[in-house]
N, C-alpha and C positions, 0 to 999 in steps of 0.2 A: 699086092697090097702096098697101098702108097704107106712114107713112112711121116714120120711130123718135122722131121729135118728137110727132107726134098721139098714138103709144101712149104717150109719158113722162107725159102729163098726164092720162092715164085710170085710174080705180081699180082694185084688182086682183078684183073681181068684174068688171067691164065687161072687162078683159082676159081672165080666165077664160072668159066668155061668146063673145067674139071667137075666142080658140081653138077652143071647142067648134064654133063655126061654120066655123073656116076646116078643121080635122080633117073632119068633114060635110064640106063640099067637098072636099075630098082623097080622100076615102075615093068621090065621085061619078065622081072625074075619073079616079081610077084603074079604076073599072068602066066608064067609057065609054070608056077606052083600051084597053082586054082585048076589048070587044068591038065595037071601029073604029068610034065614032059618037061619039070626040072632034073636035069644030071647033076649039082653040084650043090647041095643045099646050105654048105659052109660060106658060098659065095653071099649070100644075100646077109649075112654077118658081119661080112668083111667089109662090104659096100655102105650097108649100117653106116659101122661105125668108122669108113673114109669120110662120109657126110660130116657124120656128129665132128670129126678132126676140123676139117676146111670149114664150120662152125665156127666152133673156138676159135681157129685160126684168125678170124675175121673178126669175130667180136673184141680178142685182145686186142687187134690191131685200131678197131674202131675207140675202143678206151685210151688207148695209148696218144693215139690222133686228138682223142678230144681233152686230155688231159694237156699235151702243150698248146 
């Protein structure tokens, strides 16, 4: 599970990339749940809320950016 300190010091293409990855898994773990061949159902929790993180991350930075 990524943490909000490691994503703060990443740039926003490396963050962009990291979502695209964690979306791809979200998008696996919702099809291996629809057809009962999920092993780890806390994982689709975690992926959640890394999304919702690199989110926020983005959006403050996009406030911050448009406020100077």
């Amino acid at each position: 599970m990524a943490r909000i300190d490691d994503m703060k010091t990443k740039s926003d293409d490396q963050l962009n990339e990291q979502l695209g990855q964690l979306k791809r898994e979200q998008f696996n773990l919702r099809f291996q749940a629809a057809t009962n061949q999920l092993e780890k159902a806390s994982r689709v929790k975690e992926v959640r809320r890394d999304i919702a993180r690199i989110k926020t991350l983005q959006s403050e930075r996009a406030r911050s950016a448009e406020a100077k």
